[in-house]
PyMOL Python script that loads the backbone (N, CA, C, O; Angstrom):
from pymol import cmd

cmd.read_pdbstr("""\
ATOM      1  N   UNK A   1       0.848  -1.167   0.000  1.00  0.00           N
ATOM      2  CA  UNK A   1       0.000   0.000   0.000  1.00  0.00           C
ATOM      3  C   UNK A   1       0.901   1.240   0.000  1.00  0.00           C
ATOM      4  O   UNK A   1       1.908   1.213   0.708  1.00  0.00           O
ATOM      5  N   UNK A   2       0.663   2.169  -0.631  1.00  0.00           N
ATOM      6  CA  UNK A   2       1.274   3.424  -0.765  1.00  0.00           C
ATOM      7  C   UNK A   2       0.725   4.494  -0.264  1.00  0.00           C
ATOM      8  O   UNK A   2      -0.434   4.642  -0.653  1.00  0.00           O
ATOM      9  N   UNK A   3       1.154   5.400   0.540  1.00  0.00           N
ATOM     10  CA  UNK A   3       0.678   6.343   1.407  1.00  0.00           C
ATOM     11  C   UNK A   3       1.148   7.508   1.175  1.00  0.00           C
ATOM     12  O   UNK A   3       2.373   7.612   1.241  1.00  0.00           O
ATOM     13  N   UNK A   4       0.282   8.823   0.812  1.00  0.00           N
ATOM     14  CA  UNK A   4      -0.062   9.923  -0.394  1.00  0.00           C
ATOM     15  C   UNK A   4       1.018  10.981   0.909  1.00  0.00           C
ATOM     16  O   UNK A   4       1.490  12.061   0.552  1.00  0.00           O
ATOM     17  N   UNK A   5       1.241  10.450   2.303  1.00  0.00           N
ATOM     18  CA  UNK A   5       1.418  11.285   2.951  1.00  0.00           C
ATOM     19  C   UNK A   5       2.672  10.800   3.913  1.00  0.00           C
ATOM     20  O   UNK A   5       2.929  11.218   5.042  1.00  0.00           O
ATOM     21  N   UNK A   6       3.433   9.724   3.091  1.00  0.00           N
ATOM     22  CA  UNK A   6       4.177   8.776   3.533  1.00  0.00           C
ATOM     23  C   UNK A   6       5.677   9.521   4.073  1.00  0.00           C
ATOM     24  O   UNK A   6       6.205  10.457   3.472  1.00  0.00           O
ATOM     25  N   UNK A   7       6.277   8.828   5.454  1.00  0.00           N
ATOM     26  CA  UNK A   7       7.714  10.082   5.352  1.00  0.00           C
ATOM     27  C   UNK A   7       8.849   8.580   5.793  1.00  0.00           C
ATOM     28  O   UNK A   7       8.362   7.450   5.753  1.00  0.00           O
ATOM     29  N   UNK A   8       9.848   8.722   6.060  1.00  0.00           N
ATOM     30  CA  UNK A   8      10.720   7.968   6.126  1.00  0.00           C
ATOM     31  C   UNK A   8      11.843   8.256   7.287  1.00  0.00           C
ATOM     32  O   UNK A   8      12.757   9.080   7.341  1.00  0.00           O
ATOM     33  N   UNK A   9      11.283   6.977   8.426  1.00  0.00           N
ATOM     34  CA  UNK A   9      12.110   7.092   9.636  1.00  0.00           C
ATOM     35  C   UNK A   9      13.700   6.528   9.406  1.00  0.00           C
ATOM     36  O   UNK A   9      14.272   5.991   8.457  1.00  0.00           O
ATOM     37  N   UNK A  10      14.084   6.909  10.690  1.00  0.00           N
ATOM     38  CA  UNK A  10      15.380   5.903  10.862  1.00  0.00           C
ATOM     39  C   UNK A  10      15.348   5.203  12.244  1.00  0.00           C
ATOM     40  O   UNK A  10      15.128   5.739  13.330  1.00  0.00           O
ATOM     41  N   UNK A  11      15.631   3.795  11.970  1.00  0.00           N
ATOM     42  CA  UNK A  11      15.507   3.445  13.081  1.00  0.00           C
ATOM     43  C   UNK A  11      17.084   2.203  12.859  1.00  0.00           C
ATOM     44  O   UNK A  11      17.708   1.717  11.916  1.00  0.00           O
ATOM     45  N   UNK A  12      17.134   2.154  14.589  1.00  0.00           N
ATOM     46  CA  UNK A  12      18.245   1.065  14.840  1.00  0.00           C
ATOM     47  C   UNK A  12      18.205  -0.191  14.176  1.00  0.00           C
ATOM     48  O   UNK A  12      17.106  -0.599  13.801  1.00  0.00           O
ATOM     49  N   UNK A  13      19.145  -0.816  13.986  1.00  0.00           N
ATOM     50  CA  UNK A  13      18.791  -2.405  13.237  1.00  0.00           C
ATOM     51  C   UNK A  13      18.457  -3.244  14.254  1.00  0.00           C
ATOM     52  O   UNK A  13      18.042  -4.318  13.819  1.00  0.00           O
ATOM     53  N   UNK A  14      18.483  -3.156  15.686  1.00  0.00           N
ATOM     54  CA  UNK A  14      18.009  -3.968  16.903  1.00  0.00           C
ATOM     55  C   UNK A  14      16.259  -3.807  16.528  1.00  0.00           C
ATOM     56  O   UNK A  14      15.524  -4.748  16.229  1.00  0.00           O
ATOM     57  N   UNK A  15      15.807  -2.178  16.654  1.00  0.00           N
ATOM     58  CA  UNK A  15      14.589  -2.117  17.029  1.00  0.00           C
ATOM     59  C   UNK A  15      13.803  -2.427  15.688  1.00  0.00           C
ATOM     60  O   UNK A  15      12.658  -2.870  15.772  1.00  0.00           O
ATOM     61  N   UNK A  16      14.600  -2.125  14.016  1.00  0.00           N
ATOM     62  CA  UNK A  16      13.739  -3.064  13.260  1.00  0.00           C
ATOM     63  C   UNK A  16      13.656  -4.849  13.250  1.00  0.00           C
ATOM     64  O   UNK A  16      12.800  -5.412  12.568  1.00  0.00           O
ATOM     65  N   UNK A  17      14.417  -5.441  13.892  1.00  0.00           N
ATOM     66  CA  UNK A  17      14.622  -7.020  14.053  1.00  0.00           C
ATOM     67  C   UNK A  17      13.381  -7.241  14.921  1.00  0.00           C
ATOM     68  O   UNK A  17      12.733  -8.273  14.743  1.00  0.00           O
ATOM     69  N   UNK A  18      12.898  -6.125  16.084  1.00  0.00           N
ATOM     70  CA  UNK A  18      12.463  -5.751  17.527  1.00  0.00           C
ATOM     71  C   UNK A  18      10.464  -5.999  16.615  1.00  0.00           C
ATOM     72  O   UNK A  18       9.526  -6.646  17.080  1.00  0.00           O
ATOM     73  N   UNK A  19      10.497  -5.420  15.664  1.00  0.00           N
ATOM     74  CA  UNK A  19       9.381  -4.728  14.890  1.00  0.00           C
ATOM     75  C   UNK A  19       9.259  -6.239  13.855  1.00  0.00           C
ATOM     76  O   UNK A  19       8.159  -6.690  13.535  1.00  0.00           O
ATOM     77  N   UNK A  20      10.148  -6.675  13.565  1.00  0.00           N
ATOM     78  CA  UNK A  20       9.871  -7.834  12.751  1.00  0.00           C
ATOM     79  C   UNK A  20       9.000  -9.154  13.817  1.00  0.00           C
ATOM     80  O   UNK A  20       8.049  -9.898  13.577  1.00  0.00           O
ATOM     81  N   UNK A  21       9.756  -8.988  14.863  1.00  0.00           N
ATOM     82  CA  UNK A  21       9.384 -10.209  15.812  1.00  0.00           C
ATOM     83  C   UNK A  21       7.734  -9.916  15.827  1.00  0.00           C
ATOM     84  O   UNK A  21       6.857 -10.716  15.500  1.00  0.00           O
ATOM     85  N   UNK A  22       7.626  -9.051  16.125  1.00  0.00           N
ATOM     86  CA  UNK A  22       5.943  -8.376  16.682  1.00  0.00           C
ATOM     87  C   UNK A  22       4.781  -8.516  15.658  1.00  0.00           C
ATOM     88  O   UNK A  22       3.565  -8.366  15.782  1.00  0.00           O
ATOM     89  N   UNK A  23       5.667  -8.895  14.476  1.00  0.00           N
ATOM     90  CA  UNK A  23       4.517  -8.707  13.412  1.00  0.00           C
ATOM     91  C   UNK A  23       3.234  -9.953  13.766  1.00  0.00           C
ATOM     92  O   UNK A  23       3.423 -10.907  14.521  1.00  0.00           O
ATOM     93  N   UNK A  24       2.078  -9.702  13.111  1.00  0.00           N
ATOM     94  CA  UNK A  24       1.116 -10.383  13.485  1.00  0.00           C
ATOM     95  C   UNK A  24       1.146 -11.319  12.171  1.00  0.00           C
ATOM     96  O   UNK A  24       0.859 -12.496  12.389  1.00  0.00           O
ATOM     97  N   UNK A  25       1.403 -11.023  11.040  1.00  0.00           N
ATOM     98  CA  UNK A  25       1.725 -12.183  10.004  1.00  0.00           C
ATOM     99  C   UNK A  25       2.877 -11.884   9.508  1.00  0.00           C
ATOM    100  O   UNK A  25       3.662 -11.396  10.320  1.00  0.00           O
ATOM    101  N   UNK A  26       3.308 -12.034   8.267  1.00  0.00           N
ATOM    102  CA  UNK A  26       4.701 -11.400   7.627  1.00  0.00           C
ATOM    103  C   UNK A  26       4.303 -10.568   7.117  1.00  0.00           C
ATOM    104  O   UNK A  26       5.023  -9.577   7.235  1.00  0.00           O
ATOM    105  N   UNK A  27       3.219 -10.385   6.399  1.00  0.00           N
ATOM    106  CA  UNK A  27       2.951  -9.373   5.300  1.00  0.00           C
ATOM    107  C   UNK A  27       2.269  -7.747   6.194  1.00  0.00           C
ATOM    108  O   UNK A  27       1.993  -6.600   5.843  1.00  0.00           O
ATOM    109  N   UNK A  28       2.247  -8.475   7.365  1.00  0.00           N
ATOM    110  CA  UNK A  28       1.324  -6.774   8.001  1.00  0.00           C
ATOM    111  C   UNK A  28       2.847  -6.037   7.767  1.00  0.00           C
ATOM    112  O   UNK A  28       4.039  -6.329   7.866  1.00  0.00           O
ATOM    113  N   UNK A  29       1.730  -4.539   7.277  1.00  0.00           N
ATOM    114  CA  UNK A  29       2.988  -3.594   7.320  1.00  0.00           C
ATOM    115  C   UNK A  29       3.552  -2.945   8.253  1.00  0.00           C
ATOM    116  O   UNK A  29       2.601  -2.461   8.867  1.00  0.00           O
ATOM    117  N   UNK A  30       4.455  -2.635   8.739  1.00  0.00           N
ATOM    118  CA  UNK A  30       5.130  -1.483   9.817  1.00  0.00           C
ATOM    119  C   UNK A  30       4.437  -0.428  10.147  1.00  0.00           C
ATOM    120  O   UNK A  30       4.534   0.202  11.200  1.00  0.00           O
ATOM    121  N   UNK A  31       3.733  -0.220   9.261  1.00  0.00           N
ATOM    122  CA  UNK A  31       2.921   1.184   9.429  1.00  0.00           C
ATOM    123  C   UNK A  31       1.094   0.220   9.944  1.00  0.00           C
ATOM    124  O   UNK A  31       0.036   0.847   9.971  1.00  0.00           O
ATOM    125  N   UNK A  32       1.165  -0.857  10.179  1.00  0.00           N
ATOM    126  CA  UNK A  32       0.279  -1.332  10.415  1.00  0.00           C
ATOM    127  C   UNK A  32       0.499  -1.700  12.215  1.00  0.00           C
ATOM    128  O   UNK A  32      -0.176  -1.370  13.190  1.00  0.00           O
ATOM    129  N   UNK A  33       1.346  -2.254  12.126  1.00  0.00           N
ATOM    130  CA  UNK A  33       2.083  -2.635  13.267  1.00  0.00           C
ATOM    131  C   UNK A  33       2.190  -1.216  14.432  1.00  0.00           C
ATOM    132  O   UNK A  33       1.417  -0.889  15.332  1.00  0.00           O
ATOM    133  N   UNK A  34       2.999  -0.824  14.137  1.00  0.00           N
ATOM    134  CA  UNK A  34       2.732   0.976  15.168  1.00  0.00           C
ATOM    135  C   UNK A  34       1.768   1.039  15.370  1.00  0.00           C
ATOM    136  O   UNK A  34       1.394   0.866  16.530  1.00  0.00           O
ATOM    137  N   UNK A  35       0.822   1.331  14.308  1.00  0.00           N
ATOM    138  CA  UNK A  35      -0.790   1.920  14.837  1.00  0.00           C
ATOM    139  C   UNK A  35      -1.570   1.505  15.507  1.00  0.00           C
ATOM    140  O   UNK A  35      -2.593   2.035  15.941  1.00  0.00           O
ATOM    141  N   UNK A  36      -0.931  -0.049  15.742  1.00  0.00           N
ATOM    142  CA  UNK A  36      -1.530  -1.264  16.738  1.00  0.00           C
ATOM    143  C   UNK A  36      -1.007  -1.440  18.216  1.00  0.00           C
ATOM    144  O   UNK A  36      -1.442  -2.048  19.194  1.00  0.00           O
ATOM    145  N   UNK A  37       0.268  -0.544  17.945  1.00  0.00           N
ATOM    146  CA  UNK A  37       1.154  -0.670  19.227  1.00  0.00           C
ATOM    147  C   UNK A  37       0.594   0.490  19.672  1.00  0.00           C
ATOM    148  O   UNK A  37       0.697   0.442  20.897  1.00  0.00           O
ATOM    149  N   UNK A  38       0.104   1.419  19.384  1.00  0.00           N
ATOM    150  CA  UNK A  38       0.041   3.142  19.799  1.00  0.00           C
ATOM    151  C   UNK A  38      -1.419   3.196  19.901  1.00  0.00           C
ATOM    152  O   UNK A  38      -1.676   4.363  20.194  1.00  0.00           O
ATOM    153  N   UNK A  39      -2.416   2.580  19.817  1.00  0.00           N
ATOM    154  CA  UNK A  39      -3.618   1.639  20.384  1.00  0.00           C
ATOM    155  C   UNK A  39      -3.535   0.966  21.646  1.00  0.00           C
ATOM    156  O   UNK A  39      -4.234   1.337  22.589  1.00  0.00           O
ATOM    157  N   UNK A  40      -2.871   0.168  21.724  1.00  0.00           N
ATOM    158  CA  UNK A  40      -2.366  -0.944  23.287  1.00  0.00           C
ATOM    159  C   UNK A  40      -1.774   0.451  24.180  1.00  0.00           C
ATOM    160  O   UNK A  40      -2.119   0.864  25.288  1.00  0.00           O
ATOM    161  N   UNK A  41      -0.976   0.861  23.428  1.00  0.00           N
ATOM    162  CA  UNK A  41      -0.575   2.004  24.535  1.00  0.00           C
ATOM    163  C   UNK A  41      -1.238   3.042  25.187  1.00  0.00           C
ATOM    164  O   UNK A  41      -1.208   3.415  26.359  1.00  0.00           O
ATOM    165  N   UNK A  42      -1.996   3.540  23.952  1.00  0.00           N
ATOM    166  CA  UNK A  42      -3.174   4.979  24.715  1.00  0.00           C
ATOM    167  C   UNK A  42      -4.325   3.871  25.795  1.00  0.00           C
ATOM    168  O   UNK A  42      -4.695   4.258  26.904  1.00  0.00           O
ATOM    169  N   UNK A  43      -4.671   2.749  25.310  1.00  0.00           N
ATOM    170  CA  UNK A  43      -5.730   2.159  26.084  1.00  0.00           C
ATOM    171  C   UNK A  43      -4.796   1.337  28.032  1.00  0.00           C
ATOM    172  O   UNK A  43      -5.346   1.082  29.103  1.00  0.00           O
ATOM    173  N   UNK A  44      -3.246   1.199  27.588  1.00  0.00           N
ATOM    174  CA  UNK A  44      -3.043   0.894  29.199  1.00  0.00           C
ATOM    175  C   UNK A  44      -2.151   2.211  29.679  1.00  0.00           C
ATOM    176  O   UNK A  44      -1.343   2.298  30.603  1.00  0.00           O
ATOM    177  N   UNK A  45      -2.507   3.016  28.898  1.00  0.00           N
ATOM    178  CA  UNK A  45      -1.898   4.617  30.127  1.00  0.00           C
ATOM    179  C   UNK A  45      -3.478   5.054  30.225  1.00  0.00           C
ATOM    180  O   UNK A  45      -3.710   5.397  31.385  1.00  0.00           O
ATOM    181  N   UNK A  46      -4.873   5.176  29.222  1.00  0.00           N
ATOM    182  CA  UNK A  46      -6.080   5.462  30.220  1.00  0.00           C
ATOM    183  C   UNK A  46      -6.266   4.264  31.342  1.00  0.00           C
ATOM    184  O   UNK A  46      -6.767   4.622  32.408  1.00  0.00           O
ATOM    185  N   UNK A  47      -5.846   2.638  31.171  1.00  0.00           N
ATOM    186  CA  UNK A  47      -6.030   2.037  32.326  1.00  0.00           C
ATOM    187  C   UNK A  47      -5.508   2.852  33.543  1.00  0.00           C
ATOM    188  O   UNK A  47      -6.192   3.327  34.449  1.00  0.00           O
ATOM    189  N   UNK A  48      -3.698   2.941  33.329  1.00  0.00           N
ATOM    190  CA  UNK A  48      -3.327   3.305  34.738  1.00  0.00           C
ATOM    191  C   UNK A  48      -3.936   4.318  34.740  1.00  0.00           C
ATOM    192  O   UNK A  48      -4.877   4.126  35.510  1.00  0.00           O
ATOM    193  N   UNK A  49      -3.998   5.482  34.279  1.00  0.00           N
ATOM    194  CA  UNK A  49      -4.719   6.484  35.072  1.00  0.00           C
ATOM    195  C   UNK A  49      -5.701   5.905  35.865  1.00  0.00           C
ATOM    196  O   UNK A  49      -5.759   6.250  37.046  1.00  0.00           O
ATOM    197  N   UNK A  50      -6.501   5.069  35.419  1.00  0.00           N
ATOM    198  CA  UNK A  50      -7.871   5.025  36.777  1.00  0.00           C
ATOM    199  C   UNK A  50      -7.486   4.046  37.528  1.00  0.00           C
ATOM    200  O   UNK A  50      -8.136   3.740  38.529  1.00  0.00           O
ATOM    201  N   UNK A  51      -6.063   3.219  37.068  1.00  0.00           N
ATOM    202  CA  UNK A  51      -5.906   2.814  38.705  1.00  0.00           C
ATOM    203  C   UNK A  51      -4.923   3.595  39.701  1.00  0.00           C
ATOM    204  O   UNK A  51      -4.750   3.434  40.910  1.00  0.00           O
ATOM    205  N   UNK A  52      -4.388   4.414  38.883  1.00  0.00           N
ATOM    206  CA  UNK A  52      -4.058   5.670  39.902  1.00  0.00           C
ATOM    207  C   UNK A  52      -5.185   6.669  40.772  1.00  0.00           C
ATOM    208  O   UNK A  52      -5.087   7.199  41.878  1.00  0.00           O
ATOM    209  N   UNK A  53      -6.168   6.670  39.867  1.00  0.00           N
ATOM    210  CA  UNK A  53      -6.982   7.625  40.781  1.00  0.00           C
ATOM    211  C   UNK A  53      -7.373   6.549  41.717  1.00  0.00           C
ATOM    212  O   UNK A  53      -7.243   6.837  42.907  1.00  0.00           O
ATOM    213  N   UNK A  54      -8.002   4.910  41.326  1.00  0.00           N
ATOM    214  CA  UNK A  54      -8.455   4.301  42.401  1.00  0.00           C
ATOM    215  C   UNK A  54      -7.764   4.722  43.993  1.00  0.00           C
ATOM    216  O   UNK A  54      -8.232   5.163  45.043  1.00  0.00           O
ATOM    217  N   UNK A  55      -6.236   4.269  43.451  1.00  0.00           N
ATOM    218  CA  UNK A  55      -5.591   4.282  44.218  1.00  0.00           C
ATOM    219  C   UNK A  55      -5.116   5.468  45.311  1.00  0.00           C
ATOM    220  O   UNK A  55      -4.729   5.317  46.470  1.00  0.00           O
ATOM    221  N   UNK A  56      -5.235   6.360  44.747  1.00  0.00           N
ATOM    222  CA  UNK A  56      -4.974   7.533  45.668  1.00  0.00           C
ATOM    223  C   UNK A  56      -6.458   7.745  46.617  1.00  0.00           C
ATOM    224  O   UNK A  56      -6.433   8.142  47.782  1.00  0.00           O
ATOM    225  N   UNK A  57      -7.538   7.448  45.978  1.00  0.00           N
ATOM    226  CA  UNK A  57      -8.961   7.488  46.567  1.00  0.00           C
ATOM    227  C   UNK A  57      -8.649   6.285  47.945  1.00  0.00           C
ATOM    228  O   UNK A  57      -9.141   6.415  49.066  1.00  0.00           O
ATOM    229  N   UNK A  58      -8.143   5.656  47.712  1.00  0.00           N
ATOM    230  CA  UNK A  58      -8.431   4.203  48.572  1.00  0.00           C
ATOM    231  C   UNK A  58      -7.118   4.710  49.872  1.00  0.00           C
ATOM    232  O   UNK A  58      -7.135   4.781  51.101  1.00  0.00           O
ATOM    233  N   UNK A  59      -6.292   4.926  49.025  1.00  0.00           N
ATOM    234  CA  UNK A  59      -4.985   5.822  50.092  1.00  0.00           C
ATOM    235  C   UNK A  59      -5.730   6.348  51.667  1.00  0.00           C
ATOM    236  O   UNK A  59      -5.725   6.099  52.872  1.00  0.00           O
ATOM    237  N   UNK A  60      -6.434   7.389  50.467  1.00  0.00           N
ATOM    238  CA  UNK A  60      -6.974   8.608  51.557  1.00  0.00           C
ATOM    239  C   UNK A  60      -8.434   7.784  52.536  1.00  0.00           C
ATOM    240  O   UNK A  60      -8.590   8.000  53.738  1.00  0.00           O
ATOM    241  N   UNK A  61      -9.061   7.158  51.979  1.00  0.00           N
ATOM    242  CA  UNK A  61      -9.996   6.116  52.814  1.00  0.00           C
ATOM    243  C   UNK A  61      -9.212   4.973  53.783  1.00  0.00           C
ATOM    244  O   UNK A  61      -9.872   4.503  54.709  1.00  0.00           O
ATOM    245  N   UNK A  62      -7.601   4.443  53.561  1.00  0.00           N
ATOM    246  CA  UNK A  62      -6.965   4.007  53.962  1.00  0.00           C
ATOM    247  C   UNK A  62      -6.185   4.995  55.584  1.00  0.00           C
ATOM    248  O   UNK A  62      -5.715   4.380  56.541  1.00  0.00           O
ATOM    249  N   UNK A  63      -6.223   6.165  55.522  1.00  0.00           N
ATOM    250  CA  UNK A  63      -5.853   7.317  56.448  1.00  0.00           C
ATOM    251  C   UNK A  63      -6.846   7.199  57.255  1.00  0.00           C
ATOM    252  O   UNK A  63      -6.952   7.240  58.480  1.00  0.00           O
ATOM    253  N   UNK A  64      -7.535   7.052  56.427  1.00  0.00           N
ATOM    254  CA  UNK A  64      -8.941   7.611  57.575  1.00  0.00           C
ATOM    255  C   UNK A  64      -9.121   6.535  58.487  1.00  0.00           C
ATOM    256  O   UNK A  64      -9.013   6.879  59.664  1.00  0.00           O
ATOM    257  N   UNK A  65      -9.369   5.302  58.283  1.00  0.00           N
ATOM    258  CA  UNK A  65      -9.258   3.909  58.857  1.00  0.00           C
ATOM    259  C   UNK A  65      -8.458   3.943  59.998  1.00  0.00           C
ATOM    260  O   UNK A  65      -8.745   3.744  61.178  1.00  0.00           O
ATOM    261  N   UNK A  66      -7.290   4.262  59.391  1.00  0.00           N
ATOM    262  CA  UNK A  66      -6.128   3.650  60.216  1.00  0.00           C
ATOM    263  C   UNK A  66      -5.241   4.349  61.109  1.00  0.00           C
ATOM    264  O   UNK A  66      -4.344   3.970  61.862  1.00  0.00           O
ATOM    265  N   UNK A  67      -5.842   5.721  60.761  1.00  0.00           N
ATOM    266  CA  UNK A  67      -5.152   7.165  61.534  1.00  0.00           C
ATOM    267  C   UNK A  67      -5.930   7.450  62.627  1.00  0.00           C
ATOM    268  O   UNK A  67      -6.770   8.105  62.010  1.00  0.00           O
ATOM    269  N   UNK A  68      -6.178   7.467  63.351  1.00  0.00           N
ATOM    270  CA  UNK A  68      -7.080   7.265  64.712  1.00  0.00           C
ATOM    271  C   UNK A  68      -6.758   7.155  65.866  1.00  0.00           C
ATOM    272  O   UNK A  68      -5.829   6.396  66.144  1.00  0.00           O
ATOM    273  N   UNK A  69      -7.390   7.836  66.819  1.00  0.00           N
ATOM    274  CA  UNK A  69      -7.191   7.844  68.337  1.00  0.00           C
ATOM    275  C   UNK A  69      -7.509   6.183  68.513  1.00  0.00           C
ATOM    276  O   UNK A  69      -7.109   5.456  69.422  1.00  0.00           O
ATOM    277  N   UNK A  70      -7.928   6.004  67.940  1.00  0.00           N
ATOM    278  CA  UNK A  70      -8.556   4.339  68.928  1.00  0.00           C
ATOM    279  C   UNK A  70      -7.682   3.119  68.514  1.00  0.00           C
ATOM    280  O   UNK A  70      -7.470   2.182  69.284  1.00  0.00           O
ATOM    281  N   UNK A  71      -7.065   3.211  66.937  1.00  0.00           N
ATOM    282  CA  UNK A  71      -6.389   2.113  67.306  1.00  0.00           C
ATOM    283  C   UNK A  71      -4.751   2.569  67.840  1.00  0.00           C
ATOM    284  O   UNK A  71      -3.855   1.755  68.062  1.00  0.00           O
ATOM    285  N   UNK A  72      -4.632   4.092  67.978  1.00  0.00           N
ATOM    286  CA  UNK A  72      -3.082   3.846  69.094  1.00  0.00           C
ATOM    287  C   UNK A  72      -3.419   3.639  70.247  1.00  0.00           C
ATOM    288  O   UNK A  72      -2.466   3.374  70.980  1.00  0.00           O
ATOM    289  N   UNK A  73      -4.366   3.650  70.709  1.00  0.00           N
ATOM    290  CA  UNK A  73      -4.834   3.421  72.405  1.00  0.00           C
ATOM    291  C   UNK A  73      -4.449   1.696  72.481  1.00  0.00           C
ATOM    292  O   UNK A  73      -3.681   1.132  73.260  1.00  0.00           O
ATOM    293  N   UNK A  74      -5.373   1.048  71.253  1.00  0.00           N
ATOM    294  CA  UNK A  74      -5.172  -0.413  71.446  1.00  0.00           C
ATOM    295  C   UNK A  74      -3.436  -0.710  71.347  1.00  0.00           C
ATOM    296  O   UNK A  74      -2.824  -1.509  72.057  1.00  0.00           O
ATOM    297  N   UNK A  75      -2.952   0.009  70.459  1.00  0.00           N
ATOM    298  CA  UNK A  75      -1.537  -0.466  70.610  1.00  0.00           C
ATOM    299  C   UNK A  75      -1.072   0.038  71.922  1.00  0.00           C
ATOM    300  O   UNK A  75      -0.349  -0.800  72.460  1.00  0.00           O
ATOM    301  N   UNK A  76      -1.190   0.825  72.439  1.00  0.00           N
ATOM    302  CA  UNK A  76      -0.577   1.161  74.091  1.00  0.00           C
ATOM    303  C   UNK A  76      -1.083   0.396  74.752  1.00  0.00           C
ATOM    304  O   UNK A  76      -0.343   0.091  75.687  1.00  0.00           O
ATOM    305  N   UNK A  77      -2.108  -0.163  74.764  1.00  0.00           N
ATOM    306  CA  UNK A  77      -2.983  -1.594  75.870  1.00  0.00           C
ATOM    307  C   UNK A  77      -1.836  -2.368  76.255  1.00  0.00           C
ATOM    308  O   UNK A  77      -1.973  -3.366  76.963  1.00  0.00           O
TER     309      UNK A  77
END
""", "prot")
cmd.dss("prot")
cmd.show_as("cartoon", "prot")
cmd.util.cbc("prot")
cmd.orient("prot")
């Protein structure tokens, strides 16, 4: 396929060997391949984000629990 808007990278001979391994048949193109990798990627950096927010939410519900007059009393018992 030829692309009207096509430009021409350079890349290491490790990371094209890197790009060959990944292919999903032989014939998918490179320019097929990226757009599939840069897909997986935007969809597990919106994952972590929401398990970062989980996590900072659960943090601060975790403070609240555990920061307390009552359970240092039990530990001084």
């Amino acid at each position: 396929m030829i692309y009207k808007m096509a430009t021409t990278i350079q890349l290491k001979k490790d990371v094209l060997e890197s790009l060959k391994k990944l292919k999903d048949h032989p014939r998918q193109s490179y320019n097929e391949l990226i757009q599939k990798m840069i897909r997986t990627y935007e969809d597990v950096k919106k994952r972590n984000q929401y398990d970062e927010f989980l996590h900072k939410i659960q943090q601060m519900k975790m403070r609240e629990l555990w920061d307390n007059k009552e359970d240092e009393e039990w530990e001084n018992a």
